[in-house]
Steps between C-alpha positions, in 0.01 A plus 500: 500500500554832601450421883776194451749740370520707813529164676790366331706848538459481860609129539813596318565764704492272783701269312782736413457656871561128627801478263671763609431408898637184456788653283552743778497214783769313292705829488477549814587143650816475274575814666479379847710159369762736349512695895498168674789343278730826605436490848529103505836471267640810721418292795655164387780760351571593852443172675787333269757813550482434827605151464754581290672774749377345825501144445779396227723784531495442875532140470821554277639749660511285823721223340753725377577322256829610286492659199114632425461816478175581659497890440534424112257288557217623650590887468245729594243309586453615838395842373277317219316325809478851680336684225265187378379475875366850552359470133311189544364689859414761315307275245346305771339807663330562144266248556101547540542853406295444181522782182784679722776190504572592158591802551678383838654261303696757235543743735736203708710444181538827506635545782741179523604566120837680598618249779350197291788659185763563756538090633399321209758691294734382704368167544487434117847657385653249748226240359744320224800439791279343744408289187900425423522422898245248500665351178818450643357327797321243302823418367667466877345164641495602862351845451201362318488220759435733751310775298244202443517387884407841585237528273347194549548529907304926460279494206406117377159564415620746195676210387816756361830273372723892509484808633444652165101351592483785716781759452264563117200629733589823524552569128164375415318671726606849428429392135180379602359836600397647231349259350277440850410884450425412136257260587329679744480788265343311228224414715439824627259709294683818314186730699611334830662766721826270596552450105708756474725444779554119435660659124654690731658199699545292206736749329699593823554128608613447094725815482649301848536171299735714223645679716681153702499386152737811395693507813570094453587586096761794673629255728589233252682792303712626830572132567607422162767776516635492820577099389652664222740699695570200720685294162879396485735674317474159290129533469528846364775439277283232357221668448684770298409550145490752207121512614620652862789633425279766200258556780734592738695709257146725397440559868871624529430713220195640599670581858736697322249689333301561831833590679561739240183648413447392159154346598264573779507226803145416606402692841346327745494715831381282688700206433810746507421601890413136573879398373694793621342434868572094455863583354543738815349196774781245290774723515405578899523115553833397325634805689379399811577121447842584393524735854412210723724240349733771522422531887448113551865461383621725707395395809561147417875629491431665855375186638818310411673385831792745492858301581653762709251500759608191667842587555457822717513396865194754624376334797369782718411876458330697197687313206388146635151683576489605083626125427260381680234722317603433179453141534186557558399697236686291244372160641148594550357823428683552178435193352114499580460821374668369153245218509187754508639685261513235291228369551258771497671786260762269284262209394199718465706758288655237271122327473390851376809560236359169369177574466646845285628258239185362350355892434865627386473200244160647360597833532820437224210282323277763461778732342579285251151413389391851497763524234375220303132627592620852354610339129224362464272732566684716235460183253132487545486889459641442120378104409191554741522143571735272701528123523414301789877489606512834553129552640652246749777706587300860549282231739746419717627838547174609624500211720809610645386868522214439632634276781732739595301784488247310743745336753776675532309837720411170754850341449706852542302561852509163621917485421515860697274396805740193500850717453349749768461165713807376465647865585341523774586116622891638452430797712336306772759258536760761497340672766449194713849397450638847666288422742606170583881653507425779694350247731753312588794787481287689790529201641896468489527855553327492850820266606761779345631694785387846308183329445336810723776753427301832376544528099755786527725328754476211274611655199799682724623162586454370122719821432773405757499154405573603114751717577718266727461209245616754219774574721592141558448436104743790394753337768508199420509594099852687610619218707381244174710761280824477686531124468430486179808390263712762383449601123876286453427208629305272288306196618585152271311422194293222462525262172213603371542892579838441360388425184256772463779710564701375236213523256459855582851586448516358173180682347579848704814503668661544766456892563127430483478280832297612807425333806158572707545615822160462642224299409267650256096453410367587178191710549406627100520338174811367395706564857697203576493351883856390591689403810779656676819401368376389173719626166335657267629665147421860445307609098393815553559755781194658461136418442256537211395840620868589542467451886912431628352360854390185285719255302445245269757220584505125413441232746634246360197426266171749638606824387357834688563765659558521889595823722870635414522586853504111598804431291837537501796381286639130509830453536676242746867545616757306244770296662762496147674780336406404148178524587535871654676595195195297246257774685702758345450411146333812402880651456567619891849446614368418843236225646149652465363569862176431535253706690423206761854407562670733781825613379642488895446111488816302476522220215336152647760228473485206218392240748194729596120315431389845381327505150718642261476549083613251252577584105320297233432506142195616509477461110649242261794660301679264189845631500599624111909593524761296727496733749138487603370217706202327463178491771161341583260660689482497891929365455675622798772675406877711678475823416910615423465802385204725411652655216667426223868604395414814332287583860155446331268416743303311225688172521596352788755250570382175673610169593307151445606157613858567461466750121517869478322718231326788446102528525267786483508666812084548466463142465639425904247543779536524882286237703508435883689191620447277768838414752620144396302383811192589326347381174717497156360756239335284216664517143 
């Protein structure tokens, strides 16, 4: 008995030593299983992106077919395939290196866990619109037709009926790492060397798989707002409610209080010198967009034919040589350069004030949820709870901050490498267009006979040449001056200048009347441009600043003032007696002489053309004793006397279709008349 006993102890020994080698083998062959299904998945991974970009994409692409977006579509994938090819090389080379692939192994997610994060985050936030795309095509009969043709023509052993069949790879995979890494770790023995760097892998490949989760999550909230911003003034009007319209009231208030310093605003440095540089690249954009339209304009104004230019008869010497230039430069040089400009600074620029909206949109967001974020925080400071609403809503600013605070360093210098672009575009096309001009005026000026002529000389002969043309300018200005009508004579009125006259008598009168005696161009605010010869009404001799060079006069309906220099009184010659003595109504015993009239000049005869006064009512006056007379307004009337019997120059005795009576001498105007050749004065 006692010699069986040490028997049986060593046979289970040996039993327990076989368990645990057989336990070991199995450990170790699910182990090898688990490294064999990640190389072989990564490989078939591979193999089937490269249909999808090489073979269906392709295949698509070269039909052209209207309407399908491939860039929404397949997005990155190109990038995906990149990364995924030097991993599964890397993988590959693993092989046959026994206890040390596992550590080879982790130390290759290691290094591909940063470029692995960077495409499939961008791969999976556009994930959901490649789904929407392929949704919409199902529903347009040829698009599917073809999608399927193509698929079955590339891939027909996969036996896909969408896209979707492959565009989902991606997504799983990345997924599907660290549960790979989880199953190779569970086989590997806790005392095994690589044990700790497969935890190692495994948590860096899961902090990747929340981190494109998060970044999807902060897409979904930017996306969701900038649609916001996008609604109808209908939309927004009907989604107002006393819910929205409290909420937006609190954040008012709590502005306020922030703007006034009755409660702290939340610092965030950062964030602040990420905005204030993003707020600096917008405002250097709508500046600079607003300069080249500005610029665009004009020189779509220079490059309008100008009319004059046919009409002078240049055919030989240095003004036909400048013609000849300009046309040139307006009908080819000009025009291309406008087309490069807008093509490669105008386009590009507007593209990039675009592109500002979407970030200026989440930028306002953010405000307004920090304010909401802000209430409740001092809620949950008092209750020490808050309800899921509001949880939400502290959520999304985060979201929003967070997003922010990680794009916008990569936004704010991709928008300045692109303004400095465009700047620099603008300057280089500048400089090759005064190239291009200097070009061809070297050119012309080789065919000018002081081409060659030494700089001084030349600028002798400009000299000369200025001062004979000045000469020739100042004589024939003299020569223009003696022709011009004396201040007496008066060209005829038009109809229509007649009645302006007439409507300028009757609000100002007659003492008020200037003529213009050369043509005049407003240059500042409120100066009037008139023509020479127009009448005019004088307001005010004097400006608003009490200047006595500059009038305010009436022009017959635009009101402003012009030089005083450029004016001088109105008053044609009269051809009847009555009329002579109607000018005198202010009480003088003898016609008024007025300052244009020359007192040498004999009285024109009745039967003259020359435009003389007529007197009118210029009111309408409802006789109220016997010996007043009745008028309506604009009446032509015989002016008898221009007193009354007591010598009063208040009433005036008149005649009117065959009755005499007294009317209010104030009440009669003076108004140029046309001869009886000309047109009758309306009534």
């Amino acid at each position: 008995m006692a010699s069986a006993e040490p028997g049986a102890g060593e046979a289970a020994e040996a039993a327990e030593a076989g368990y645990e080698v057989m336990s070991c083998d199995r450990t170790e062959q699910s182990q090898r299983l688990a490294l064999e299904e990640l190389i072989s998945t990564e490989a078939s991974y591979v193999h089937n992106l490269q249909l999808c970009v090489c073979d269906i994409r392709a295949h698509l692409r070269d039909k052209q077919l209207p309407g399908l977006d491939l860039e929404g579509l397949f997005s990155n994938t190109d990038d995906i395939l990149h990364v995924s090819r030097r991993f599964l090389k890397g993988l590959e080379a693993t092989a046959g290196q026994g206890q040390e692939q596992l550590l080879c192994i982790s130390t290759l997610f290691q290094e591909f866990k940063e470029e692995m994060e960077t495409v499939y985050k961008t791969y999976c936030a556009s994930y959901d619109h490649a789904l929407q795309l392929v949704e919409s095509y199902r529903r347009d009969p040829r698009l599917q037709e073809e999608i399927l043709a193509t698929l079955n023509a590339t891939v027909p052993h996969t036996g896909a009926s969408d896209l979707s069949f492959f565009l989902v790879m991606p997504v799983q995979r990345v997924t599907k790492y660290p549960l790979l890494l989880g199953k190779i770790l569970e086989n590997t023995p806790s005392s095994s060397s690589a044990h700790s760097a497969l935890q190692a892998a495994a948590r860096a490949m899961a902090q990747v798989n929340a981190n494109i989760n998060e970044h999807k999550r902060r897409r979904e909230v930017a996306s969701k707002y900038n649609k916001a911003e996008q609604l109808t003034l209908r939309d927004r009007l009907a989604r107002l409610n006393t819910h929205s319209i409290a909420k937006k009231t609190t954040r008012f208030s709590r502005l306020l209080m922030h703007e006034t310093g009755i409660v702290a605003k939340t610092e965030d440095k950062e964030y602040d010198d990420l905005e204030e540089k993003f707020q600096c690249v917008a405002s250097a954009v709508a500046t600079l967009k607003e300069n080249v339209a500005s610029y665009l304009g004009h020189l779509e104004a220079f490059l309008l034919p100008s009319l004059h230019q046919p009409d002078l008869q240049m055919e030989q010497g240095p003004a036909q040589q400048h013609r000849r230039l300009s046309e040139l430069l307006q009908s080819t040089v000009f025009p291309e350069f406008k087309q490069r400009v807008d093509r490669l600074v105008w386009q590009p620029l507007c593209s990039l004030s675009d592109t500002l909206e979407g970030p200026q949109q989440l930028v306002k967001k953010r405000l307004d949820k920090l304010l909401d974020y802000e209430k409740i925080q001092e809620r949950k400071s008092e209750v020490g709870s808050v309800s899921y609403e509001e949880e939400a809503a502290m959520n999304t600013y985060l979201a929003i901050n967070d997003l922010l605070v990680a794009e916008l360093p990569q936004f704010n210098q991709v928008a300045v490498q692109l303004l400095g672009q465009i700047l620099r575009s603008f300057s280089a096309l500048q400089l090759d267009l005064a190239a291009q001009v200097l070009h061809h005026a070297e050119k012309e000026l080789e065919q000018l006979p002081h081409g060659h002529m030494p700089l001084p000389s030349f600028w002798k002969v400009v000299e000369d040449s200025l001062q004979q043309s000045g000469a020739q300018l100042r004589a024939f200005c003299q020569a223009f001056e003696t022709v011009t009508p004396s201040p007496g004579t008066q060209q005829p009125l038009t109809p229509a200048e007649e009645r302006k006259v007439l409507s300028l008598v009757s609000k100002h009168g007659p003492d008020k009347l200037y003529q213009v005696t050369s043509n005049i161009s407003g240059s500042r605010d409120l100066d009037l441009t008139l023509l020479r010869g127009q009448i005019v009404a004088l307001l005010q001799s004097a400006d608003t600043k009490g200047n006595t060079s500059r009038w305010l006069v009436d022009a017959g309906g635009p009101r402003g003032f012009v030089p005083a220099a450029k004016l001088r009184p109105y008053s044609p010659v009269q051809v009847q007696q009555p009329v002579m003595q109607l000018l005198g109504l202010d009480g003088g015993t003898e016609g008024r002489r007025h300052s244009c009239a020359s007192p040498e000049a004999p009285r024109p005869q009745v039967a003259t053309f020359t435009p003389t006064f007529q007197v009118v009512a210029g009111f309408s006056f409802s006789a109220r004793r016997p010996q007043e007379l009745s008028l309506q307004a604009g009446q032509p009337v015989v002016l008898l006397e221009p007193h009354d019997k007591k010598g009063s120059t208040e009433w005036s005795l008149v005649e009117v279709n065959g009755q005499r009576g007294y009317v209010p001498s104030s009440y009669l105007v003076t108004v140029p008349v046309q001869d009886p050749a000309g047109w009758s004065l309306p009534v």
